[in-house]
Steps between C-alpha positions, in 0.01 A plus 500: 500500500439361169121292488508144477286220348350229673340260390265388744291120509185482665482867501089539489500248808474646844896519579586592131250787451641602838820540389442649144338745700812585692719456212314747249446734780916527560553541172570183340346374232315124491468258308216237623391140386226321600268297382150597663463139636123367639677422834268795620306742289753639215279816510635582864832493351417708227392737709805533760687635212298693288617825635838477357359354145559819279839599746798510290663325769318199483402239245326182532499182333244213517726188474588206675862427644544179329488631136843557513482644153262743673767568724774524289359746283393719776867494666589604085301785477577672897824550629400393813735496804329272759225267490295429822312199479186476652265296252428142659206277577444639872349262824600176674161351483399526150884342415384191631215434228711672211881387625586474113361790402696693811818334349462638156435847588688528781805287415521498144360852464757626722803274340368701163542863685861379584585385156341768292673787711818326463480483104403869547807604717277584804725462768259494779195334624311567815204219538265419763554226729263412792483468878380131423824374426553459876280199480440404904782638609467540853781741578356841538557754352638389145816582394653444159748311646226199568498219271204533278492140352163345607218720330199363592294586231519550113499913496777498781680209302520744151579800746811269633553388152535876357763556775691224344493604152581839611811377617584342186516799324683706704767195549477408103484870305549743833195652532371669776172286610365606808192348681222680755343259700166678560305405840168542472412801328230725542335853438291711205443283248535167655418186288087404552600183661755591734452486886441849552327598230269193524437532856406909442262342217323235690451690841399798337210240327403306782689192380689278752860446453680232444723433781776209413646344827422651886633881353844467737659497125743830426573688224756791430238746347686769308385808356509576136664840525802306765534259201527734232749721714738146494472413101574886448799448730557156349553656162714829591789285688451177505754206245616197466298204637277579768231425723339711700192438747252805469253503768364701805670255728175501753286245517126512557309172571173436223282550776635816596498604114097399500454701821663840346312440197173480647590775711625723190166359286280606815306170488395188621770217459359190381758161498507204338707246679705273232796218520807619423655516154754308368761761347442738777758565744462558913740841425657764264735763705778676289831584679566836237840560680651456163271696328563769742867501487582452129168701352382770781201304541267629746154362515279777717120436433349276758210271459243724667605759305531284221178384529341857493650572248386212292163560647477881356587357158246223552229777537593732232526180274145323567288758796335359749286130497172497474 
């Protein structure tokens, strides 16, 4: 099989260097732009791909994906056959203080990925989408099939918004566009202020957690290697316009979550009882029947496992707490 060029957004963040990973170690050869943001420490990201720096397989450019000349030039130079788009600015909460700046990157950013690999004759995009979408929907488990049309907060609105655009292209210039709503992702190199990867912090340090709500709330936790196993599958058969949930489709409750933590970190849970959040949602619980039928997707890693897993990372990555 002859290699292929991706080019891949986001791709020092957790999901992207995830997936370069897998990419350059099949044989393909990458392509990734990001652009190192302060969201969390841009040394971290430096770091989850600086083995594949000198790989001839793998070239990375610092760059933001609304300099569409940027873009442009970069879809020039590589003949690249698929881009997976991953770049965006991540979390519910922070989109309520910054909802313009969540539009621009997220919704104009992504309009720009659409319109540059059109003018380049890229005839497919794969982009991430998001288990927020769902709003408060209170049919369990989501299907693709559910209306999506009340976000309830900025991030999920752009994530809805992207799907929308997507379509547009496809309809407009027939493109492939296909989105991966993500639920809840988690594993080795987990952004710093994500659930799991906060909670490992802050037990491991003594520090109480802050628990939003009474802890009955649910989330669809879903390994990193499950999600990389579906974009992988996303790119080698799926076209046209699609959606497709990717998600464990279990649900563990945030109490639960804090009690296999503690239990993994081997230390005293300390809580911190808080109101609930505006933004948040009660539930996120992915029906992947889809998923499974049209891509082979097969998530296998549950969250105990999961969770030791992330846990043996954790150690090798910062030792023990003092």
């Amino acid at each position: 099989m002859a290699q292929k060029t991706y080019l891949v957004t986001g791709a020092a963040g957790f999901i992207g260097s995830s997936l370069v990973d897998r990419f350059v170690e099949r044989g393909d050869r990458v392509v990734g732009l990001d652009n190192f943001d302060t969201f969390y420490d841009p040394a971290i990201k430096r770091a989850n791909i600086a083995q594949w720096e000198r790989h001839a397989g793998f070239r990375i450019v610092e760059g933001d994906i609304r300099d569409a000349q940027l873009v442009e030039g970069l879809l020039r130079e590589e003949r690249v056959d698929t881009i997976i788009h991953l770049a965006a600015r991540a979390g519910v909460r922070p989109s309520l203080e910054q909802p313009e700046l969540y539009a621009d990157v997220n919704v104009r950013g992504t309009t720009i990925i659409f319109e540059c690999a059109r003018k380049a004759g890229v005839k497919r995009v794969i982009y991430a989408s998001s288990s927020s979408v769902y709003g408060g929907n209170k049919k369990v488990p989501f299907s693709e099939e559910d209306p999506v049309d009340h976000p309830v907060s900025p991030y999920a609105a752009t994530k809805k918004a992207s799907e929308v655009i997507a379509h547009c292209f496809h309809h407009l210039y027939g493109m492939d566009t296909i989105g991966l709503r993500f639920f809840t992702v988690y594993g080795p190199r987990q952004r710093p202020e994500m659930a799991i990867h906060k909670f490992t912090r802050m037990i491991d340090h003594g520090e109480a957690i802050p628990v939003f709500g009474d802890g009955s709330s649910r989330r669809d936790y879903t390994y990193i290697d499950d999600i990389c196993d579906g974009v992988l599958a996303c790119v080698d058969r799926a076209r046209g316009y699609r959606v497709y949930n990717l998600g464990e489709s279990e649900t563990t409750t945030l109490s639960e979550l804090i009690e296999q933590v503690g239990a993994a970190v081997g230390k005293e849970v300390l809580i911190d009882r808080l109101p609930f959040q505006p933004g948040d949602v009660e539930v996120t619980f992915a029906d992947v029947t889809r998923a499974r039928e049209e891509l082979g997707y097969d998530p296998q890693v549950k969250v105990a496992e999961g969770l030791k897993r992330f846990m043996a990372w954790y150690r090798g990555q910062f030792g023990e707490a003092s």
